[in-house]
C-alpha positions as a Markdown table, in Angstrom:
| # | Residue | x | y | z |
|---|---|---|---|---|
| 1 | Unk | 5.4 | -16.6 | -10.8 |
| 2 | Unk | 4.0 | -17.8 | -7.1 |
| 3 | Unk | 2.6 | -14.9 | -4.6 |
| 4 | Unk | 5.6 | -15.8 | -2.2 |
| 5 | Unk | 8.4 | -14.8 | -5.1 |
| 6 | Unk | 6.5 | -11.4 | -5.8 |
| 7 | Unk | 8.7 | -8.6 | -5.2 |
| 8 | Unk | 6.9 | -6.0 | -2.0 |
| 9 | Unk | 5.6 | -4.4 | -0.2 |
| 10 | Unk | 2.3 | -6.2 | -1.4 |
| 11 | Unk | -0.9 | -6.8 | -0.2 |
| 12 | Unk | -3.1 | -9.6 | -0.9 |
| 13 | Unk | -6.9 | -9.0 | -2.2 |
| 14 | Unk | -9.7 | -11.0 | -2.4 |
| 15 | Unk | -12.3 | -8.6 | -3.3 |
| 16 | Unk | -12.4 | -6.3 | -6.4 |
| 17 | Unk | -10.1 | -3.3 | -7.0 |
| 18 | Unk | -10.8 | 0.1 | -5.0 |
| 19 | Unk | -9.1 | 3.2 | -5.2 |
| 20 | Unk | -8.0 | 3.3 | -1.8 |
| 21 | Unk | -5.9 | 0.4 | -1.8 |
| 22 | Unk | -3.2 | 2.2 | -2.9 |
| 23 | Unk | -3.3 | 3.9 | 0.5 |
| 24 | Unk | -2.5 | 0.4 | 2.6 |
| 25 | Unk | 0.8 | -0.4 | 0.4 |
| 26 | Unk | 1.7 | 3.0 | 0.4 |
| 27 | Unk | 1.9 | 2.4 | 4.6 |
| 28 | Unk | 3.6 | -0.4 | 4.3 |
| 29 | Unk | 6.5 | 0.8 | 2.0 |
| 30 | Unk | 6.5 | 4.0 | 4.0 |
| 31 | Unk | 7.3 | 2.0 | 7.1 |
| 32 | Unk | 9.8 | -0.1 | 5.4 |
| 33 | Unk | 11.6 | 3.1 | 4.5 |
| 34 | Unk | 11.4 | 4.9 | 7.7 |
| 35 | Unk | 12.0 | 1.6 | 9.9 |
| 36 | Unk | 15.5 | 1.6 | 8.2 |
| 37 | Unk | 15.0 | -2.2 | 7.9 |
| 38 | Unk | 17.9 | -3.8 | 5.7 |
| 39 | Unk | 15.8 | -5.3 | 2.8 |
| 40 | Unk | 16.7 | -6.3 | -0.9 |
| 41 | Unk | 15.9 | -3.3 | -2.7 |
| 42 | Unk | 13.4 | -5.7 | -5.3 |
| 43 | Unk | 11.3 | -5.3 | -1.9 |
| 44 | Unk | 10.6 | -2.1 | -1.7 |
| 45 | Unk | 11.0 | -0.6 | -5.3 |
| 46 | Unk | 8.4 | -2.9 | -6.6 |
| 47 | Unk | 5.1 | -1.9 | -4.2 |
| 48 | Unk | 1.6 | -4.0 | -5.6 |
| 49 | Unk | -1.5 | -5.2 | -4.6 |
| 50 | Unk | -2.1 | -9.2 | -5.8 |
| 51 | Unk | -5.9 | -9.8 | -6.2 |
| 52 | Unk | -6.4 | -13.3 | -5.4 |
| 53 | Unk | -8.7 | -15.2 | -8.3 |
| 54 | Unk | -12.3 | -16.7 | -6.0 |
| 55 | Unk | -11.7 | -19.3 | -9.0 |
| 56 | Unk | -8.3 | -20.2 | -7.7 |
| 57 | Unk | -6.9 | -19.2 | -10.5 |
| 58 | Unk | -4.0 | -16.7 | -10.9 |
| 59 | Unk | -3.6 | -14.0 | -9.4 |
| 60 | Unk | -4.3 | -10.4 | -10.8 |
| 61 | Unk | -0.8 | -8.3 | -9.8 |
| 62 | Unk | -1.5 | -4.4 | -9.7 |
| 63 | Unk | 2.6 | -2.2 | -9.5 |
| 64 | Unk | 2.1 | 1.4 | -7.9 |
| 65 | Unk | 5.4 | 3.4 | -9.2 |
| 66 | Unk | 7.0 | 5.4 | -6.3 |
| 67 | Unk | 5.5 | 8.6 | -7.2 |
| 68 | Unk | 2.2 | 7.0 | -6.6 |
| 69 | Unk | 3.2 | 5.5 | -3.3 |
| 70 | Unk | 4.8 | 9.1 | -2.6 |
| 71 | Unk | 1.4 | 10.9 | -3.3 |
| 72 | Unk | -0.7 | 8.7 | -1.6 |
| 73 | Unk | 1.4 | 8.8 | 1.4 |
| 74 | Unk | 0.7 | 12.1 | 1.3 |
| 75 | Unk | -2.6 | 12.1 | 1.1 |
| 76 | Unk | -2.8 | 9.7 | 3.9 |
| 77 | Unk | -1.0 | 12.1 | 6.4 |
| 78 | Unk | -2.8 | 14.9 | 4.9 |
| 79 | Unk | -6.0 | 12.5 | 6.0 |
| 80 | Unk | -4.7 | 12.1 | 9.7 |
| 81 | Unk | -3.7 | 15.9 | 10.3 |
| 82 | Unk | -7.3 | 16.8 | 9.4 |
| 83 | Unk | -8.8 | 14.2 | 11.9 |
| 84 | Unk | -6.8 | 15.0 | 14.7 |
| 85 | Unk | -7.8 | 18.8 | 14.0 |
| 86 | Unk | -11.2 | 18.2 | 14.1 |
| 87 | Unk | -11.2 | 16.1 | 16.9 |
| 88 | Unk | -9.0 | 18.9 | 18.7 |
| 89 | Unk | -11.8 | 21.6 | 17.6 |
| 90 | Unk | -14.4 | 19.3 | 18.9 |
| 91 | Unk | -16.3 | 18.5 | 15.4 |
| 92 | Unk | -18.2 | 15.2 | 14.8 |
């Protein structure tokens, strides 16, 4: 399968895996939902990173489930609410 007939949101990687990835496609298929966009639902129920190969080989395809996309939505907004309070309370 080629990149451009992967299902979404994705987001292409050229470095190794981190943990907070899941955080960056987790925006975009929030955005997708709450934009109200018309989309083919293969979009947004299949969320992944793709990991390009440095080689050029293929490409490494990580899913996230909904309930992970869910929960690290959450955490995200969980993330901004604390940052905006401490910038309110005046903390560095």
């Amino acid at each position: 399968m080629t990149i451009d007939r992967l299902p979404g949101p994705l987001d292409l990687k050229s470095g190794v895996e981190e943990p907070w990835h899941v955080l960056q496609v987790a925006l975009h298929w929030a955005t997708v939902i709450a934009d109200g966009t018309i989309i083919e639902s293969r979009f947004w129920m299949n969320p992944c990173d793709v990991y390009l190969d440095p080689e050029g080989g293929s490409p490494r395809v990580r899913n996230y489930t909904q309930i992970e996309m869910s929960e690290a939505y959450k955490a995200y907004g969980s993330l901004l609410h604390f940052l905006r309070w401490k910038r309110e309370k005046g903390i560095k």
